[in-house]
C-alpha positions in Angstrom: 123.4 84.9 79.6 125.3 88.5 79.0 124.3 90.2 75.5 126.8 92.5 75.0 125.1 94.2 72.3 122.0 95.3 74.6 124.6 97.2 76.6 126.3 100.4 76.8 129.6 100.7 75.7 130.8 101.6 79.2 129.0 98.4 80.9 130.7 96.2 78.2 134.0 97.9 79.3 133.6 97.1 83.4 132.1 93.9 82.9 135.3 92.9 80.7 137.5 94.9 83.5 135.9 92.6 86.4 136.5 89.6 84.2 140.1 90.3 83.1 141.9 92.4 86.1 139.3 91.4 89.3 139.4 87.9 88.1 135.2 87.5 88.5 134.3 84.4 88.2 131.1 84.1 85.4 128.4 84.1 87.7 129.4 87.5 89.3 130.0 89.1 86.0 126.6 87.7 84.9 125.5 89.2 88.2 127.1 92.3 87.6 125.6 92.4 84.1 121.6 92.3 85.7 122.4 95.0 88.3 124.0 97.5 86.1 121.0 97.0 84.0 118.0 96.8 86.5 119.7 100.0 88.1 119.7 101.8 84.5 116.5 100.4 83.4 115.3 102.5 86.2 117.8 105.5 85.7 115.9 105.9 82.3 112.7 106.1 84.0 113.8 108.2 87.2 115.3 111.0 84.4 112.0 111.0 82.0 113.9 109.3 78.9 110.9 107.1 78.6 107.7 106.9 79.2 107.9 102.7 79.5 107.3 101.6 83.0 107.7 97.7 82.7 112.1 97.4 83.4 111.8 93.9 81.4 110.7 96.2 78.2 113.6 99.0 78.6 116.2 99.4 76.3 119.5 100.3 77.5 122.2 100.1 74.8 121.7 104.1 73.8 122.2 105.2 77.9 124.8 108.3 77.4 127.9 109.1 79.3 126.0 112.4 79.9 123.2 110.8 81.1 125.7 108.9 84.1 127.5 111.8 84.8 123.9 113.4 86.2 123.1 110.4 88.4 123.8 111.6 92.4 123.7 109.6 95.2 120.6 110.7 96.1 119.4 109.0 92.5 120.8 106.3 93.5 118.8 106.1 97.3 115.9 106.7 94.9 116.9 103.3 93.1 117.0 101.2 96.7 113.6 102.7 97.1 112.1 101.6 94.0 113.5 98.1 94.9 112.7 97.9 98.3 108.9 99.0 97.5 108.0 98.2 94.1 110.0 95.3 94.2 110.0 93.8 97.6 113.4 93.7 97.1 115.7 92.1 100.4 117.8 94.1 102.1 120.5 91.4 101.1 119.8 91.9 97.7 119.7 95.1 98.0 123.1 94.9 99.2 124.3 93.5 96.9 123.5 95.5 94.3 124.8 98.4 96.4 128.0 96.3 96.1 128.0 96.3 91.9 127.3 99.8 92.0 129.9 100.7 94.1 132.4 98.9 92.3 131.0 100.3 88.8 131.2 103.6 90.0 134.7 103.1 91.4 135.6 101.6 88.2 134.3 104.2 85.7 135.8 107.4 88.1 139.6 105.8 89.3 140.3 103.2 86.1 138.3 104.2 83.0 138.5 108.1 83.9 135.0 108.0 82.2 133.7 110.3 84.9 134.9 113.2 87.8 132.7 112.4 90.3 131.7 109.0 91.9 127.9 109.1 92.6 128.8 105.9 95.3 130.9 107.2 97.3 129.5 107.6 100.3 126.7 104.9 99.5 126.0 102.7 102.4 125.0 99.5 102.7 121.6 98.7 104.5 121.9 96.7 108.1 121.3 93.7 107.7 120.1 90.6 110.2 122.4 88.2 110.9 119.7 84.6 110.7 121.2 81.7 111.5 121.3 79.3 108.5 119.2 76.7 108.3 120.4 72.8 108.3 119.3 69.1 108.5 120.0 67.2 112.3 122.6 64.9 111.9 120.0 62.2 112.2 118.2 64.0 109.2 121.6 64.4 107.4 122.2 59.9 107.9 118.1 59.7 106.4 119.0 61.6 103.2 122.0 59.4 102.5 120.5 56.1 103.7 117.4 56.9 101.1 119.8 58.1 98.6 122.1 54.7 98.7 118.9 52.1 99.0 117.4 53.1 96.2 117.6 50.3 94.4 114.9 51.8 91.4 116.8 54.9 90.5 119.7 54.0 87.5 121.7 56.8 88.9 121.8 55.9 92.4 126.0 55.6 92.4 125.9 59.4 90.9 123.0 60.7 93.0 124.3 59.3 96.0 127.9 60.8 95.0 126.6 64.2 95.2 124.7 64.1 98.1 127.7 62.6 100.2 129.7 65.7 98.7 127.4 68.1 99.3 127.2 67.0 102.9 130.6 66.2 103.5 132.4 68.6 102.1 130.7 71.7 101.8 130.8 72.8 98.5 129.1 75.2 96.7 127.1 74.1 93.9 129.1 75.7 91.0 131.9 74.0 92.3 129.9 70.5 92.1 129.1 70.8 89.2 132.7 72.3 88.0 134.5 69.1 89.2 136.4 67.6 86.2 138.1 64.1 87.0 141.2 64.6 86.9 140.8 67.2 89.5 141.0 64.0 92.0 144.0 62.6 93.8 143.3 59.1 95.2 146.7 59.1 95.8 146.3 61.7 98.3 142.5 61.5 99.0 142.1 65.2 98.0 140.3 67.4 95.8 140.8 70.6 93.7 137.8 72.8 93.3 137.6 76.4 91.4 135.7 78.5 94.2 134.6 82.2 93.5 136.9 84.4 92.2 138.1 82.0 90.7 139.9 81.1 93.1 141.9 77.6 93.6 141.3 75.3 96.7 142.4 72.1 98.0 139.6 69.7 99.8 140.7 66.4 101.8 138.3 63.4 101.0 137.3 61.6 103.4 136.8 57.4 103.6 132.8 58.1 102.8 133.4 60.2 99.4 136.6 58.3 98.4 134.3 55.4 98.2 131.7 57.0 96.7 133.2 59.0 94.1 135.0 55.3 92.8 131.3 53.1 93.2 130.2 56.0 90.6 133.3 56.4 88.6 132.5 52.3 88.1 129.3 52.7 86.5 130.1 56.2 84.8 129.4 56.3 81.1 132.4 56.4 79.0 130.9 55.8 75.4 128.9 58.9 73.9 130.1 61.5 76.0 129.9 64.8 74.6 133.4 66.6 74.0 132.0 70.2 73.9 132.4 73.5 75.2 131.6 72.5 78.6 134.3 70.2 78.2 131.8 67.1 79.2 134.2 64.3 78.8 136.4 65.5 81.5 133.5 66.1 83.9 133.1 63.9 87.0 129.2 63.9 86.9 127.3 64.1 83.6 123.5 63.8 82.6 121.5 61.7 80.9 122.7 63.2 77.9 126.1 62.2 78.7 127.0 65.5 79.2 128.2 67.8 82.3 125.7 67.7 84.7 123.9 71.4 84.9 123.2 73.1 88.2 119.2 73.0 87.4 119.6 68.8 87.2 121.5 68.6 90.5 119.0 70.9 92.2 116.5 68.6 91.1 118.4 65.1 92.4 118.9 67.0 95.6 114.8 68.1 95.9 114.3 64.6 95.1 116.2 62.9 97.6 114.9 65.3 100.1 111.4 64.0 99.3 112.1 60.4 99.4 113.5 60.8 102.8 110.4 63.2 104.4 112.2 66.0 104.2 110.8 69.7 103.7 111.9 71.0 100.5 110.6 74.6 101.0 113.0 74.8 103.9 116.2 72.7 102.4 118.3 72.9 99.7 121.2 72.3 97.6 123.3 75.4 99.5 121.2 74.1 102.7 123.4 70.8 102.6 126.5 73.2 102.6 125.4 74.7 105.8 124.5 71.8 107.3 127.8 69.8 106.0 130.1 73.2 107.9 127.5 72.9 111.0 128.1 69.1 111.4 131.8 69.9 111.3 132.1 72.6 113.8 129.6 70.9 116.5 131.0 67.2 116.0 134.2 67.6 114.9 135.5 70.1 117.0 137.1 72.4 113.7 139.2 75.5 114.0 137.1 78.0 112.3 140.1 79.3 110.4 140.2 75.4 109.4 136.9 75.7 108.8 136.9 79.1 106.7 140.0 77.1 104.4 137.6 74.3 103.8 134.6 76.5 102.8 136.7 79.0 100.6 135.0 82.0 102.2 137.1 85.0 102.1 136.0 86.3 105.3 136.0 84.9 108.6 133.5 87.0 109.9 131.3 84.9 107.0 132.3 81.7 108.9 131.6 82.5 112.3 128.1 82.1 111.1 128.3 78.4 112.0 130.1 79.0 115.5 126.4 78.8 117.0 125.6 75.8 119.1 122.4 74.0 119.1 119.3 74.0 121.8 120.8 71.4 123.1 124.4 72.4 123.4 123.1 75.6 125.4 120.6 73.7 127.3 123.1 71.3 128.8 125.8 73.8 129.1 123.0 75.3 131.5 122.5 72.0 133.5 125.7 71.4 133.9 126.4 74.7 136.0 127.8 73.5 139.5 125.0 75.8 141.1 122.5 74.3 139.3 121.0 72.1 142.2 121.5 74.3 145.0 
């Protein structure tokens, strides 16, 4: 959660800039919040303004203007340093900080006018390895559902098994889960509308398996009790136990728990693993365009879908066999 009063005047300013005219979704700006400070928290101790060396105990809110306008970009390298070897820091996390700062910099020196110079100008970001993402077999991806649905002990079954069959055949991200009020559905249509990042609007076609999903749950969904509060719980498609929206902690939890019931290793998979393997499954099975594919995951980039253009053991194995002068 963003404190406003722990921060600079100047941080206050960008992070309501990102919200207002780059249209940031929370999370980033709550993001953006914890880099600008981890990077200042350290500015303070890089430039001798305090003699605390634990970033947690670090009090920003009295970091100058002055005090920016010295920071170079070979402060800045210093920074990554810190992170990469105090830290142990990524080089994707590290990246993306590289990212806020850039954007911070740009902000205070071309909008705000709060500086001359931009410090990030020429910062680069580090290189970094493209891994292929992890993702349950199809036969794995049948297990998790088959436990899910069985289940005939767990009260939420209908709203456990809702998600997974989402998650899985849909791709979404969990904030978007999570995000989906009810009248965002059109059974009309079999489609559904789901606030990506950036806030940014995007239609998703249902298919026969979450059609009938979503309405098993929507049978047994509570409709007494629920909570009309800021989260705006009575117009949310899942909710608690508490009969309010469901949180993103809870549905990380369902998903870790149906994992386990069906043997599944939950140090490897996850909640954004069942959006890898959902676009995966697609791609190899169902033959999708990746710009198809790209629309349906609401990535910005296609160079971020081509990720899941890779073909399986298998796939390459056989392609292999199949050479005409394989035999000769």
């Amino acid at each position: 959660m963003i404190n406003p009063d722990q921060n600079p005047e100047f941080v206050n300013s960008f992070l309501d800039y990102s919200i207002t005219i780059l249209n940031k979704s929370p999370n980033s700006v709550k993001e953006y919040n914890y880099d600008l400070n981890t990077f200042l928290k350290y500015m303070k101790i890089h430039f001798k303004l305090t003699k605390e060396t634990d970033l947690k105990k670090i009090n920003i809110k009295d970091f100058s203007l002055d005090t920016l306008k010295r920071i170079t970009l070979e402060d800045i390298h210093s920074f990554l340093s810190y992170l990469a070897l105090n830290q142990q820091s990524k080089p994707a996390t590290r990246a993306r900080k590289i990212s806020t700062i850039r954007i911070f910099f740009s902000y205070l020196s071309q909008k705000a006018h709060l500086i001359t110079e931009n410090p990030a100008q020429n910062l680069e970001t580090p290189k970094l390895d493209k891994r292929l993402p992890k993702y349950l077999s199809l036969d794995d991806s049948k297990k998790l559902l088959n436990v899910t649905e069985s289940d005939e002990n767990d009260e939420n079954k209908e709203r456990d098994y809702a998600i997974i069959t989402l998650f899985l055949n849909c791709g979404l991200r969990l904030s978007e889960l999570v995000g989906i009020n009810i009248s965002n559905i059109d059974f009309s249509e079999n489609k559904l509308t789901v606030i990506g990042k950036g806030n940014k609007e995007r239609t998703i076609y249902l298919n026969k398996a979450c059609v009938k999903a979503i309405q098993e749950y929507l049978l047994v969904r509570p409709t007494e009790g629920v909570k009309n509060d800021s989260k705006a719980s009575n117009k949310a498609l899942f909710l608690s136990k508490r009969r309010e929206r469901i949180s993103n902690r809870t549905v990380q939890y369902i998903v870790d728990k149906e994992l386990t019931k069906a043997g599944l290793d939950t140090s490897k998979y996850s909640t954004h693993k069942l959006r890898h393997t959902a676009a995966t499954l697609m791609y190899q099975y169902g033959q999708v365009d990746i710009r198809a594919l790209q629309e349906i995951l609401g990535h910005k980039s296609i160079s971020t879908t081509e990720i899941y253009t890779h073909v399986s053991n298998e796939q390459a194995r056989d392609a292999i066999e199949k050479n005409p002068l394989a035999n000769l």
